[in-house]
N, C-alpha and C positions, 0 to 999 in steps of 0.2 A: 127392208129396213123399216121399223114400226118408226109411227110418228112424232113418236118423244123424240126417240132421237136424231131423226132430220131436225125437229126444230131446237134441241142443246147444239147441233153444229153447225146450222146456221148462224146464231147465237153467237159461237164463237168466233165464227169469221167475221162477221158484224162490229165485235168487240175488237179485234185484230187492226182492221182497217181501218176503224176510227182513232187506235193505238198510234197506227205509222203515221196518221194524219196529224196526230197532236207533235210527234217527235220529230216530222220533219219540220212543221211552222216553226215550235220551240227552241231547235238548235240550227236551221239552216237559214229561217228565216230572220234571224233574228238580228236587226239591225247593222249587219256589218259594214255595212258601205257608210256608216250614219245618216241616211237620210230623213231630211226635217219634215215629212210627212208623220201629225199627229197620230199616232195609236194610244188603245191602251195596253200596257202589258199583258192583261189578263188573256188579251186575241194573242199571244204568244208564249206566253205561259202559263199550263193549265194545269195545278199540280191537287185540286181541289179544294176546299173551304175550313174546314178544321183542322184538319192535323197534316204535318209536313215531317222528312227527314227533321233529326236533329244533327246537328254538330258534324263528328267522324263517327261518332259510335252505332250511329241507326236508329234512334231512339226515336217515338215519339212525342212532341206536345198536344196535346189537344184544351178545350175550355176550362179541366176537371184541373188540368197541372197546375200549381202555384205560380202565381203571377199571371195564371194566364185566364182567359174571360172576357166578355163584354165588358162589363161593368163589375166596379166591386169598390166596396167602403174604402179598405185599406188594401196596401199590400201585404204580404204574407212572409216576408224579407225579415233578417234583423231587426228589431229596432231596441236601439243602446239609447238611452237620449236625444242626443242633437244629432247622432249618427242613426242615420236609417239606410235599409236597402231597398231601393224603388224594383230595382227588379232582379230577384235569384237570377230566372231565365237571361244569357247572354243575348245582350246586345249589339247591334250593327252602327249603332251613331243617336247625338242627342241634339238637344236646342236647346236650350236655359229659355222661359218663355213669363211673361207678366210679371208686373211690378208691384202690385196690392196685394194679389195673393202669386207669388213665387209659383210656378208651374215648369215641368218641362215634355216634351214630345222624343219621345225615341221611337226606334224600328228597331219589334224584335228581328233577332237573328234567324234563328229558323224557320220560324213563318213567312218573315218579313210584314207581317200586321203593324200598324204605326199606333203608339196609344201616348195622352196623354195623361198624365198622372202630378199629383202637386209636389210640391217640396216637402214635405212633412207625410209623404206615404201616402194620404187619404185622396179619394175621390179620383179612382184610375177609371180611365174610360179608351175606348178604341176606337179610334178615329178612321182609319181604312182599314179594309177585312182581305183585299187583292192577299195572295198567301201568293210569296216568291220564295222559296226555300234557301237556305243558306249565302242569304246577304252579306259582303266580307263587312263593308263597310258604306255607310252611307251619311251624308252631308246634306243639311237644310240652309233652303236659303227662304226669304221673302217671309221672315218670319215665323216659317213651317208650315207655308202653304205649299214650297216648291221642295222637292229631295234628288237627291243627286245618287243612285244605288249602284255598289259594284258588284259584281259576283262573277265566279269563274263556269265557262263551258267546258265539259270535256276536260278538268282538272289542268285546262292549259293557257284557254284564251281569256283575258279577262274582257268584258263586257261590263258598257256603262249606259245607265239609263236616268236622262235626268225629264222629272214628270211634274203634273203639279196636282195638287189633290183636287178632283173633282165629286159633288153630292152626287150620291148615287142611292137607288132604293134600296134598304140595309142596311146604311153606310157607305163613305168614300171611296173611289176608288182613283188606281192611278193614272195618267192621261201624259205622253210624252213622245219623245225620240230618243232613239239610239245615238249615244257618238261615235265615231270610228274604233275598230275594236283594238287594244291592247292602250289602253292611255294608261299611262303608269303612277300620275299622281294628281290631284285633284285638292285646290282650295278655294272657301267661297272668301267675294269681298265681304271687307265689314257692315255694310250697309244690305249685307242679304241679297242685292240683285242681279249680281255678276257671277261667273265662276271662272278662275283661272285652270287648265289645263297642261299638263304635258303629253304629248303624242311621240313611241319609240319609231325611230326610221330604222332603215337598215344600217345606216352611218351616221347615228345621233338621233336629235332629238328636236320636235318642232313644238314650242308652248302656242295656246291660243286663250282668248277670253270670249266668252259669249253672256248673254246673257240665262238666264235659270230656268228658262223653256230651251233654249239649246240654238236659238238663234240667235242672227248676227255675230259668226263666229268669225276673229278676226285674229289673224298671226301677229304677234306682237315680241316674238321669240324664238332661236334656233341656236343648235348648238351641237358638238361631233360627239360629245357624253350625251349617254342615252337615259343613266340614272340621274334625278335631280326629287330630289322635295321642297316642296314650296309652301309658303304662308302670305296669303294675301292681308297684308295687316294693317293697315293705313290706306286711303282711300286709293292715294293713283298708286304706290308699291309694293309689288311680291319682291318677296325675297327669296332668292332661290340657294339652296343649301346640295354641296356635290354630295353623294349617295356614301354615308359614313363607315368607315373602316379605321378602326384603333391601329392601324400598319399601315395607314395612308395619310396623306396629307390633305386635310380639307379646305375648300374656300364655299365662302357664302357670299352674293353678289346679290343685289337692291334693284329690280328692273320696274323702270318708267313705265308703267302701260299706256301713256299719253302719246312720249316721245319715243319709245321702244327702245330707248340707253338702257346701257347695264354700266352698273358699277361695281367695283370690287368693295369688301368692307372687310372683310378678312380673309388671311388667306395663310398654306400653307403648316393648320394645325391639325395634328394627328387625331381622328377619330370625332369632328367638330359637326358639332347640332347647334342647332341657335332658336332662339324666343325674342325676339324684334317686342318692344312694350307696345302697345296702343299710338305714341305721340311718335314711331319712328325714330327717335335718338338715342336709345340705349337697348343695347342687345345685353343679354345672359349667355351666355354659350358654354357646352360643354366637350370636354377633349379627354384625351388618354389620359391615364393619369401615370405617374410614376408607380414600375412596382407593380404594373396589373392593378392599378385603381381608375376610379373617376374622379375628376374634378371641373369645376364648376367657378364662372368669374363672369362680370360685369365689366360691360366698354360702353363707354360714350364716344359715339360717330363725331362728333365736335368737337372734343378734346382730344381726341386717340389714343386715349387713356384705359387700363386696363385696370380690375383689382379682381383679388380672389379673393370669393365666398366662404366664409367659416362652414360651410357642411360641405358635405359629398353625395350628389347625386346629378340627372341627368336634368336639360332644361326641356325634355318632353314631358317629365312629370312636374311641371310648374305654370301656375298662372297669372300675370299681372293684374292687380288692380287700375281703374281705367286712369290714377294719377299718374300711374311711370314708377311710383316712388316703391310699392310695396309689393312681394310676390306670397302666394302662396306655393307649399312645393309640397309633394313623396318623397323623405329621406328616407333612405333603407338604414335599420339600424344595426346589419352587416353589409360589408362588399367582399365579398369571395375575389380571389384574384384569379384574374382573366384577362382577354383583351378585349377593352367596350370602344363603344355600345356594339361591336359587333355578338359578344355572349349572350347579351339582354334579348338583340332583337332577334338572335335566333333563338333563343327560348333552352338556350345550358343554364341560365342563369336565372331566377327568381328576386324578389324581394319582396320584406317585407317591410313595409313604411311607419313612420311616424308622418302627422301631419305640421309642418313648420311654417311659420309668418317671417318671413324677413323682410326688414324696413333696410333699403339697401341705403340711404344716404345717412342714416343713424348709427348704420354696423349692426343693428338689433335682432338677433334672432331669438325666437321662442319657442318652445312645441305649443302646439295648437289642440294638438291630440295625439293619444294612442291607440292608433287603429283598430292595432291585436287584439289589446286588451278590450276593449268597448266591445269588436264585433266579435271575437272568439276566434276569427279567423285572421290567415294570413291576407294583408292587402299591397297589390302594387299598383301602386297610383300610375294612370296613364289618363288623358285626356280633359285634364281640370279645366273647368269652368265654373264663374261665376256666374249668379243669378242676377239679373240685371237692376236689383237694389242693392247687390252685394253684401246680399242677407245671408244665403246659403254659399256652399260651395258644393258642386257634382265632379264626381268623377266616376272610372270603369277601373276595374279589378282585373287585370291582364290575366290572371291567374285562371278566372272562369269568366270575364264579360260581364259579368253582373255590375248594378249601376247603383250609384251610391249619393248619398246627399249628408252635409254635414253643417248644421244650422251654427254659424260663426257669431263669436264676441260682438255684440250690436255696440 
């Protein structure tokens, strides 16, 4: 055997062995028991520095892709006027962030790199460089010092890791614990420092609260349904929402995380989501609608009073102003008939929105904007928030992830 090629097979063995090394810490190591010993991700997953899988397709990003980079002036997205797109590249989750100059913080999706970027497109910068590939979803709290990331192993278990951003030479990187693996749904309090949890059992469901490094994790919830969505919206109540089906009956219950009471608030409506405002006393909620539609109504918990909304759309695509009185929403300006929101959330069904203001104690509805028209493309609004002056409004584009900003009537 000549020399070269003893040393190309050693080489390869070399490269092999530090292969199994990296894919056993990465998938077997990887937090399952949640224990609250700090790491950082990166000691677990090592998928390299620039470029990662994208999406399903295989594609990848690297610095050179639009939207993507260190630094740069502007984005490279849309820009309609007061509608801009902050980032083509799909997204895992955002933060609305500063009051003088409107800013927000997301994690892209493929990468998982966190960057912030302003309201108006300009002056996007990268805040951590940790590359986590294919982040489903991820939640800030503390501001956006702390994130909450999920992502699936082995296209089965899901896997949650909440960290908090520490300086690092280069840039930040991320520093955390694992929690138990399969938690099925996740929301932070309003004050950024808490995070509410659901964890599946074999026979239901156990919620906990911790705080946004992942300790002091404390049971304040159980139940023999395994599915629940939750909004932690008000300082002491989540409100926990049974797992939506246009052919079932849904209830939405209010839980104390102080006294660990549950209360019911509605109950018994087909296909029901709900949007709790800021002060706790008025939900939006939306149900099956007659006919394979949706529809959409207003209840006051004091009065037990209901009324129905003159549009048609869901209350995931809506956000309240911090009064109670006024919502922004995504009305689609068709509804294909189906049965929702089960067709939406599994992806038979698309929309495309108009943006609407409704002042719910006026009856006042307006269009605000047309999506289509401004951005050229189809948009469906999911995950609106406001900017903390309530200057801009952000949202994502269910359709490809992409993140959107749309600078409102001052």
């Amino acid at each position: 055997m000549s020399r070269n090629s003893f040393i190309f097979i050693v080489t390869l063995i070399t490269i092999a062995v530090v292969g199994t090394g990296i894919w056993f810490f990465s998938f077997y190591q990887g937090g399952g028991e949640g224990d609250d010993v700090e790491i950082s991700i990166a000691d677990f997953i090592s998928f390299g520095t620039d470029t990662a899988p994208f999406g399903d397709e295989g594609e990848t990003i690297d610095d050179e892709t639009p939207g993507g980079g260190e630094n740069s002036s502007i984005s490279t997205g849309v820009r309609a006027g007061r509608l801009v797109e902050l980032s083509p590249a799909p997204i895992a989750g955002f933060l609305p962030r500063g009051t003088s100059t409107p800013s927000v913080r997301f994690v892209e999706r493929a990468t998982g790199h966190i960057y912030d970027i302003n309201a108006d497109g300009k002056e996007r910068k990268r805040v951590v460089n940790t590359t986590v590939p294919r982040i489903y979803e991820a939640e800030f709290g503390d501001g956006g010092t702390s994130v909450v990331l999920r992502y699936l192993r082995d296209d089965t278990v899901i896997e949650t890791y909440t960290a908090t951003i520490a300086a690092g030479e280069g840039g930040g990187e991320l520093k955390g614990t694992f929690l138990p693996q399969d938690v099925k749904d996740i929301s932070i309090s309003p004050d950024g420092k808490k995070f509410f949890y659901v964890l599946k059992l074999e026979n239901g469901a156990n919620g906990f609260t911790a705080l946004m490094s992942g300790a002091s994790r404390t049971q304040v919830f159980t139940s023999f349904l395994s599915e629940w969505l939750s909004r932690w919206q008000t300082d002491r109540f989540v409100y926990l929402t049974t797992k939506p089906s246009g052919g079932m009956p849904g209830y939405l219950y209010r839980l104390d995380t102080s006294t660990k009471s549950l209360e019911k608030v509605l109950g018994g409506i087909p296909g029901l989501t709900a949007l709790p405002d800021p002060t706790g006393r008025f939900i939006v909620f939306g149900a099956a609608g007659e006919r394979g539609g949706v529809s959409i109504y207003f209840y006051d918990i004091l009065s037990k009073k209901t009324e129905a909304l003159n549009v048609a759309t869901l209350p995931e695509k809506c956000v309240w102003e911090n009064d109670g009185e006024t919502l922004f929403c995504g009305v689609p300006e068709q509804v294909a008939i189906d049965t929702y929101p089960d067709a939406w959330y599994q992806g038979r069904t698309t929309f495309s929105d108009r943006l609407w203001k409704i002042e719910i104690f006026g009856t006042l509805t307006t269009v605000a904007a047309d999506l289509e028209r401004l951005s050229g493309k189809e948009i469906d609004v999911i995950k609106p928030a406001l900017s903390e002056n309530e200057e801009f409004l952000y949202f994502m584009n269910k359709k490809d992830g992409s993140l959107w900003s749309y600078k409102l009537d001052s």
